[in-house]
C-alpha positions, 0 to 999 in steps of 0.5 A, a space after each residue: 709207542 708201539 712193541 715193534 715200532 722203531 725207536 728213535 729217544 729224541 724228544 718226548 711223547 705228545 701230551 695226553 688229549 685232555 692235558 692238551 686241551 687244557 694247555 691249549 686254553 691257557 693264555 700262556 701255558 706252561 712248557 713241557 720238559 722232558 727227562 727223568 723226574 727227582 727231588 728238583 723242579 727241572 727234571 735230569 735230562 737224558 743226556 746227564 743220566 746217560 752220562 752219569 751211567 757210562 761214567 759209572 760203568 767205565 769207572 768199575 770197569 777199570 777197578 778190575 784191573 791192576 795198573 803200573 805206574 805208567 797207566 798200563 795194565 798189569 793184571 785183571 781181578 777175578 771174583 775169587 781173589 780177596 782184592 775184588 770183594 768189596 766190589 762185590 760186597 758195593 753191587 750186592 748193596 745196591 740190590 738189598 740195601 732199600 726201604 725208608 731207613 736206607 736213605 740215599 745218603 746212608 747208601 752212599 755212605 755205607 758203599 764208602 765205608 765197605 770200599 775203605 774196610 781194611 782187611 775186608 774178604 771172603 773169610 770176613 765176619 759179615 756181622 762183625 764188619 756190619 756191626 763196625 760200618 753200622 755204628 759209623 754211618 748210624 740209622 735202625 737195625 735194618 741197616 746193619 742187617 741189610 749190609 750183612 746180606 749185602 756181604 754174604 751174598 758177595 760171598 755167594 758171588 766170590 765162590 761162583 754160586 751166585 752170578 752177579 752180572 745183574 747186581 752189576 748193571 743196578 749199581 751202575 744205574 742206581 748210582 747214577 740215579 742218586 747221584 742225580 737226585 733222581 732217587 731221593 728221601 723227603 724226610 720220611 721216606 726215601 722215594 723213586 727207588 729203582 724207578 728208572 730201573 728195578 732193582 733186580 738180582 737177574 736181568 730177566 726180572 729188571 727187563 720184564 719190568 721194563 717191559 711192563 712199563 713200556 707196554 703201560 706207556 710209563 715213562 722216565 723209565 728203561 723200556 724194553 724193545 727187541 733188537 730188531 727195532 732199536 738203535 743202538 745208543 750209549 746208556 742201553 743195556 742189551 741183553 741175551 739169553 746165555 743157557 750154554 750146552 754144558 752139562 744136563 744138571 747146570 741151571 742153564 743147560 740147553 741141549 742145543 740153543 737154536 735162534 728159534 728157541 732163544 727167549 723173547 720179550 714176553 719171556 723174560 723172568 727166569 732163573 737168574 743165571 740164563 740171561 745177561 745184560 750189558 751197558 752200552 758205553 761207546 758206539 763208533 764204526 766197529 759197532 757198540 762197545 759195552 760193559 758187564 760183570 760176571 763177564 770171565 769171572 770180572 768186568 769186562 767189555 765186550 763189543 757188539 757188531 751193528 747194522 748200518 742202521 745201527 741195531 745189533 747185528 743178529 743175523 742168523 745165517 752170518 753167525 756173527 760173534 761179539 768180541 770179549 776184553 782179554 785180562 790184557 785189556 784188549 778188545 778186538 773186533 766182532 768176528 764172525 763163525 761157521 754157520 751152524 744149527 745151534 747158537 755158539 757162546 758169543 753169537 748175537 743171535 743170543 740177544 733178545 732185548 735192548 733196554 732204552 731209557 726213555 724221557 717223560 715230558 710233563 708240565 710239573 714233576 709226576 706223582 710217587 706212589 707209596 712204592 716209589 715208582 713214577 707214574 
């Protein structure tokens, strides 16, 4: 498959020539199967990953509010308040927390034990309740280590100096992935570690390694295609360039963001703060409706207009916007503004970038490599 060329997910790649001729010599040959490749002998389809990372978004998402008794909103979190930090403390994890000793099980457990810490904020000692979590769920000193970053850097990200919208997106990807058996340790060492998205603390970094892996046809994987080209589909993730016209010393500053200037494909690593990605959880008529974090300092959905193909809505000359959920939980319709030279906040001409994952078909499950990565 070619950059550029129109996507459409179902099915697989053809075998290669040489597989192909072997299968084709064969009395009864083994059947392809296709899907993400983990610990079983039958691979996860694609529609069980997809399910599993909506299922995962949707579920954040809803953390963020606060509920009355008869299941309406009554209050949005804001990363600052003490409620939504271990949140925060669970997205940084899911970055750090990697190598042979952070095991699946020892992952999920230590997410569980920082979701029950009580008392757990900002103000927290992170070696104190690292310390305290480490003697519950055991393993080396890394460990404690790992969750003691895992809380300062969510003490970064509550202060607004660290944005933690890429964090976000991993979690809710890499839990799906454990969830699945897609990540999984053979009793030496844990293995398929961010192989179905990198493990990243900036969407440019996880898209360009997406990138790479569709431009060396490695599959089982995210793949990264420009919008004008991909159909929009439940358990994408879009991505846009977000530099703002704010002040001449913040990271992101552009003088005057035009659709010309907006980064491409090919420029995806950058400072963490100058892209935002977002999964895709719904797609109906009114366009592709998807979540994020860091979105209004919480986790927010946002909807995305489509094309009658079904592909992001970036015309220029229209100017259309996506819509963002209020604190009320209400999300309108995309809108549309006055054309104009520059690109404002919430244009879609911003995006560059739609993130797919993409099936690998194979006889028997693919070869690790030591870094964990499917090949």
């Amino acid at each position: 498959m070619q950059i550029g060329e129109k996507v459409s997910t179902a099915g697989g790649p053809a075998p290669s020539s040489a597989r192909a001729d072997l299968l084709a010599n064969l009395d009864d040959p083994p059947a392809m199967r296709c899907g993400f490749w983990g610990a079983g002998d039958e691979p996860v389809s694609k529609a069980e990953l997809v399910d599993q990372i909506q299922q995962r978004a949707q579920e954040e998402n809803n953390r963020w509010f606060e509920f009355g008794g008869l299941g309406e909103i009554e209050g949005a979190h804001s990363e600052g308040q003490a409620a939504a930090f271990k949140y925060l403390c669970v997205y940084s994890l899911s970055y750090l927390f990697r190598g042979d000793a952070m095991t699946p099980q020892r992952f999920l457990d230590v997410r569980r034990e920082l979701l029950a810490y009580s008392g757990l904020r900002r103000t927290s000692n992170a070696s104190t309740v690292a310390t305290a979590i480490h003697r519950t769920v055991g393993g080396e000193s890394r460990v404690r280590s790992r969750i003691a970053q895992s809380i300062n850097q969510a003490k970064t990200a509550a202060s607004g100096s660290f944005p933690w919208s890429a964090v976000f997106v991993t979690y809710c990807v890499r839990r799906a992935a454990l969830d699945l058996g897609i990540e999984w340790f053979d009793g030496t060492r844990t293995l398929n570690t961010g192989s179905v998205l990198a493990l990243a603390a900036s969407h440019g970094h996880y898209g360009q390694v997406a990138y790479a892996r569709t431009l060396a046809g490695i599959r089982g994987t995210y793949h990264a295609f420009p919008p004008e080209t991909a159909t929009v589909e439940v358990g994408d993730i879009i991505i846009q360039d977000r530099r703002q016209r704010i002040r001449p010393s913040a990271d992101c500053y552009e003088a005057g963001l035009t659709p010309a200037s907006v980064r491409g494909l090919a420029g995806l690593r950058g400072r963490p703060g100058c892209t935002h990605g977002d999964i895709v959880v719904e797609v109906d008529s009114g366009g592709a409706v998807a979540i994020g974090g860091n979105v209004a300092q919480s986790v927010r959905r946002r909807r995305y207009p489509l094309t009658a193909e079904g592909l992001v809505d970036i015309d220029h000359a229209e100017q259309r916007l996506y819509a963002q959920e209020d604190a009320a939980g209400h999300l309108g319709p995309a809108t549309t503004a006055d054309p104009d030279d520059t690109i404002p906040g919430r244009s879609t001409s911003r995006v560059f970038a739609v993130l797919k994952p993409m099936e690998l078909c194979a006889v028997a499950g693919p070869v690790v490599t030591d870094a964990g990565i499917l090949i």
